[in-house]
N, C-alpha and C positions, 0 to 999 in steps of 0.2 A: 374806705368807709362807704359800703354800699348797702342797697337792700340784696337778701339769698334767694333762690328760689330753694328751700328746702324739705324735709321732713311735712311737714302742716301746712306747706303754701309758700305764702312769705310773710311767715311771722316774724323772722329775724330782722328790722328796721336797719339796724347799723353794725358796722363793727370795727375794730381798731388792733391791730396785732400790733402795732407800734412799729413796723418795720420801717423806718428812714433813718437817716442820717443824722448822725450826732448834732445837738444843738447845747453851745453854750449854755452856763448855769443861767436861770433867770428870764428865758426867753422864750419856755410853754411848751407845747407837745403839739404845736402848729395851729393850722388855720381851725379843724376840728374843734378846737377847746380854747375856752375862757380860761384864762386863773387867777390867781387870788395871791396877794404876796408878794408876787415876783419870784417866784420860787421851785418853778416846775421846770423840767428839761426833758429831752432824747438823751438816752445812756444807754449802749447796746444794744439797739433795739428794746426798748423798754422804756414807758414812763415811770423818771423817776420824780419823786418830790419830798422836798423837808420840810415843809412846814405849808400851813395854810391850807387849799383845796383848790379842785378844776373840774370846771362844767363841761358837759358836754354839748354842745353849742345848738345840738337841732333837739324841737321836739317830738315826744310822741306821739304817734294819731289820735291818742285819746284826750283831748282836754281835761276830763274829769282825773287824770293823772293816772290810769293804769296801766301797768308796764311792767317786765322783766329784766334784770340786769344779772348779768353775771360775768364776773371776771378772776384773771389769775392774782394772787399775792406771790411774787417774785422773792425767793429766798427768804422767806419768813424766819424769824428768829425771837426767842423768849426777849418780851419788853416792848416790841412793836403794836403800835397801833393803829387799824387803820378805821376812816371811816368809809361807809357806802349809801349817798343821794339819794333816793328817789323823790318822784314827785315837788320836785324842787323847779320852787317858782321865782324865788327874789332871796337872798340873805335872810331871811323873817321867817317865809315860807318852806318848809320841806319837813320830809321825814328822812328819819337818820338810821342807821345799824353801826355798830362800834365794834371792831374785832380785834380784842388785846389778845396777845401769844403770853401765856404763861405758863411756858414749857414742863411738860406737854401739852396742856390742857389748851385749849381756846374757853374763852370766856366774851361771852356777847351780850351787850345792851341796844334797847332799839327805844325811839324817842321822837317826838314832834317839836319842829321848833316853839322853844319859849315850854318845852313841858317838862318834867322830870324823867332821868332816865329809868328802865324798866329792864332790871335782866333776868340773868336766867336761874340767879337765887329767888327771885322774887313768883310770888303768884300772880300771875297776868287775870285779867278782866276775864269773866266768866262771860260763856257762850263763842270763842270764836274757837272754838278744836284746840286748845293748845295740846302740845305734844312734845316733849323735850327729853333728848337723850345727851349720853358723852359726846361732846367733839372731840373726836381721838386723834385726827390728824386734819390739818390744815391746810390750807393754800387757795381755797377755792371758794368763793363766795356767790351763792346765788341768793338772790333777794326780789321779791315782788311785789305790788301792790293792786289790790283790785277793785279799788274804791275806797271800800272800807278795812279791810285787812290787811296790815304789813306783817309780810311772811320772811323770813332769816332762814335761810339752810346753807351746809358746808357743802352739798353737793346738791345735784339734781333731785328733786325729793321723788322722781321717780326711779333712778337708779340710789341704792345705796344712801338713803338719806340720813349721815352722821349726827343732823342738828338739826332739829326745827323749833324757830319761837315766834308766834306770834301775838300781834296785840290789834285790837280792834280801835281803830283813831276816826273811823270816820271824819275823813278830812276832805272839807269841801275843795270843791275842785279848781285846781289852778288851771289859769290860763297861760302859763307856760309849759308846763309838764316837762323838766329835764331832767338828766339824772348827772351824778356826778361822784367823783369821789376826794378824798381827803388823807390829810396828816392829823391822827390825834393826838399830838404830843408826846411820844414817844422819844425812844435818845437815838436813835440812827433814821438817816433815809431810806422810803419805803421805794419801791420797785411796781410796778403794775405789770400786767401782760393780759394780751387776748381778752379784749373785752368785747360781749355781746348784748346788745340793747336788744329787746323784743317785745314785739306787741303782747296782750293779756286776752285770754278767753273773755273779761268782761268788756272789752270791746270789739275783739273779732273773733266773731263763734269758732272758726274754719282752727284755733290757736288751742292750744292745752291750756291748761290753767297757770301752770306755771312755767309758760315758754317753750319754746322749740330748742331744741339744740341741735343743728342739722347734721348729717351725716355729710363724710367724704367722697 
């Protein structure tokens, strides 16, 4: 878990390929991460978890909460669901994205805590660009926040962008700012892989808007 020098600088703040050693059931994805439960482990390289959720332990440079997250969903399958943190300040605090597999289809909600979910049946709040296509195929979650706007997509929304939803939450700024992810209840353990924290153009110009992804 370090910062990159990549693409745009060093927009990339963190990152976790999950690469260590297996760890009993119950006893988290190391020193990196908070969790919730008792419920988190190393499996194959991979964080795996059945229930509950896990923080990621630093935060981002921006207090006011904006950031990039994107990470892998490991062997997705019809029924799973997962969730994805941003802007997450206390249990009370945060914004949320829900990614159920309903094979084929993905189907996404995005949500403030203590608010009602919002998907992508629904007509979102008028005036932030919303934009919504099929999610045809899965795995990949990229998610951002830049103040005011929480953005959902299956991929890069610069390359090939499968899914985009957002919703305008205006949501005052925490003084935590972490991101994290989740079990939402689904009937199997979820898998994670290769996850990327990064800063947001609304607080370092030098950044895209919606993250770097650096090259090899």
């Amino acid at each position: 878990m370090k910062r990159h020098e990549c693409c745009c600088g060093e927009c990339v703040e963190y990152e976790d390929g999950f690469y260590r050693e297996d760890t009993p059931a119950g006893t988290g994805w190391g020193s990196g991460w908070d969790h919730s439960n008792g419920t988190g482990n190393i499996e194959s390289d991979r964080g795996k978890l059945t229930a509950g959720y896990m923080i990621f332990n630093q935060s981002l440079p921006d207090s006011q909460g904006s950031g990039l997250l994107n990470i892998n969903f490991y062997d997705s399958q019809d029924g799973d669901i997962y969730d994805v943190y941003m802007a997450w300040n206390n249990p009370s605090e945060y914004l949320v994205a829900r990614f159920r597999v309903n094979d084929p289809w993905w189907e996404i909600s995005i949500r403030k805590a203590g608010g009602n979910w919002v998907d992508d049946h629904t007509e979102l709040i008028p005036g932030c660009g919303t934009h919504q296509q099929p999610f045809l195929a899965g795995g990949w979650a990229a998610t951002s926040y830049d103040r005011t706007i929480f953005r959902v997509g299956g991929t890069t929304p610069e390359a090939f962008a499968h899914y985009e939803l957002w919703n305008c939450l205006g949501l005052v700024g925490p003084t935590v700012n972490k991101v994290g992810v989740g079990h939402g209840g689904g009937p199997r353990a979820l898998y994670f892989d290769n996850l990327w924290i990064s800063d947001h153009y609304a607080h370092d110009r030098t950044c895209p808007f919606y993250g770097c992804v650096c090259q090899a």
